[in-house]
C-alpha positions as CSV (number, residue, x, y, z in Angstrom):
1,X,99.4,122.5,79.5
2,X,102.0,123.7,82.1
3,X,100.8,124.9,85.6
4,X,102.3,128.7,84.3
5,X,101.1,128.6,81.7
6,X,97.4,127.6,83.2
7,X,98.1,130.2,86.0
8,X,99.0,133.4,83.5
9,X,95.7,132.4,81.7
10,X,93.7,132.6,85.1
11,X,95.6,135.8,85.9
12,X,95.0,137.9,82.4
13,X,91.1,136.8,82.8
14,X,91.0,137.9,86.2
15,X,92.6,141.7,84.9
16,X,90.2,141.7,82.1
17,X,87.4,141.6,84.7
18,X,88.5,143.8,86.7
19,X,91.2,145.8,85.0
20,X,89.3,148.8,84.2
21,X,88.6,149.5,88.0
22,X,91.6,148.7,88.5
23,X,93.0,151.5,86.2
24,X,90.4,154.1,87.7
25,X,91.5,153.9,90.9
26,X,94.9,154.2,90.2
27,X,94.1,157.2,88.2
28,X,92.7,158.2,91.0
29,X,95.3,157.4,93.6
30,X,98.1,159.8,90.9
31,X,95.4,162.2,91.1
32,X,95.6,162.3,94.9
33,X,98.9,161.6,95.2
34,X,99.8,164.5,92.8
35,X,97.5,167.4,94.6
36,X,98.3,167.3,98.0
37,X,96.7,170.7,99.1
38,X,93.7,170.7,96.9
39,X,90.5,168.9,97.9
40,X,90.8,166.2,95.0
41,X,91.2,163.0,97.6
42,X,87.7,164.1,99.3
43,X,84.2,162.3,99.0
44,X,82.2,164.8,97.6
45,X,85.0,165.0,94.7
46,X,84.7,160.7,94.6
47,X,81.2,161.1,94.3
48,X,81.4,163.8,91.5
49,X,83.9,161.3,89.5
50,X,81.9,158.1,90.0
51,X,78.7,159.8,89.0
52,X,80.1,160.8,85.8
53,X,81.7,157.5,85.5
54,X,77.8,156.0,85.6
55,X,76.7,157.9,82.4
56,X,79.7,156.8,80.2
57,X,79.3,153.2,81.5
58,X,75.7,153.2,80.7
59,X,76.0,154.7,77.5
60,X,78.9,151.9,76.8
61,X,76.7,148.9,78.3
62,X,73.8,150.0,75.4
63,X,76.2,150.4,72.4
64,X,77.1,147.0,73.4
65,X,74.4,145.7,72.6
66,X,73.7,147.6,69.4
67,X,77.0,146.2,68.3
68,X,76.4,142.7,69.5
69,X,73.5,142.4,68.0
70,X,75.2,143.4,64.6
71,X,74.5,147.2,64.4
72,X,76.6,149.8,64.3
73,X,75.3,153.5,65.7
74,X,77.8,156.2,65.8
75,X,75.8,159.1,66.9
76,X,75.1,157.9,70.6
77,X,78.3,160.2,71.5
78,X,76.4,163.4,70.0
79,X,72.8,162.3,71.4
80,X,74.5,162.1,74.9
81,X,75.7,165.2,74.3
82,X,72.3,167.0,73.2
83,X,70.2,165.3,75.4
84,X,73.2,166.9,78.4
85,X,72.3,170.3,76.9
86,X,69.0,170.0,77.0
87,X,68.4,168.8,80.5
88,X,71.1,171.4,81.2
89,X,68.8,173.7,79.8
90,X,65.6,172.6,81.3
91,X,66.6,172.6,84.6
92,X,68.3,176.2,84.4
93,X,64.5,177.0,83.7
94,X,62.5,175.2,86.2
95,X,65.3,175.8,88.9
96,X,65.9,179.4,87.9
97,X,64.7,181.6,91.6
98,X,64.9,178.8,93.8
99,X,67.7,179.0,96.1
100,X,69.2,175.6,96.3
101,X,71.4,176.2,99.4
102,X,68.1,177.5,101.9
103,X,67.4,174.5,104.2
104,X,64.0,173.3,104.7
């Protein structure tokens, strides 16, 4: 095997690892770049992002495993969805008086 060739295998496994982090953060970076004057590029807003990153990878890490193990279950998109709506829901009736924004 030639050293290239040996070193473009090394280098395509290393972007599979980390290639989709990759590809968030420079969606990000356009994102920032692109809205100079808005608060896009702030931590709050990174926080926001990442947070909603979480659900989706979670999600993807368990229908991993329901495909890996040789079933295939296409309604986890529409029982993330319902189960949003309902905690949505739920917490729009526990919450509904209390002033978040009072301190302690």
């Amino acid at each position: 095997m030639p050293p290239s060739s040996n070193l473009r295998l090394r280098f395509f496994r290393v972007l599979d690892q980390i290639g989709p982090t990759l590809a968030m953060v420079a969606v990000w970076i356009l994102f920032a770049a692109i809205g100079r004057d808005s608060s896009f590029a702030t931590w709050p807003n990174t926080q926001t992002i990442l947070l909603q990153t979480a659900v989706i990878g979670i999600a993807a890490l368990g229908m991993t495993m329901i495909i890996i193990s040789g079933g295939i279950d296409l309604s986890t998109g529409s029982l993330i969805a319902l189960v949003s709506i309902v905690v949505a829901l739920v917490l729009k009736h526990l919450l509904a008086g209390v002033d978040l924004e009072a301190e302690p």
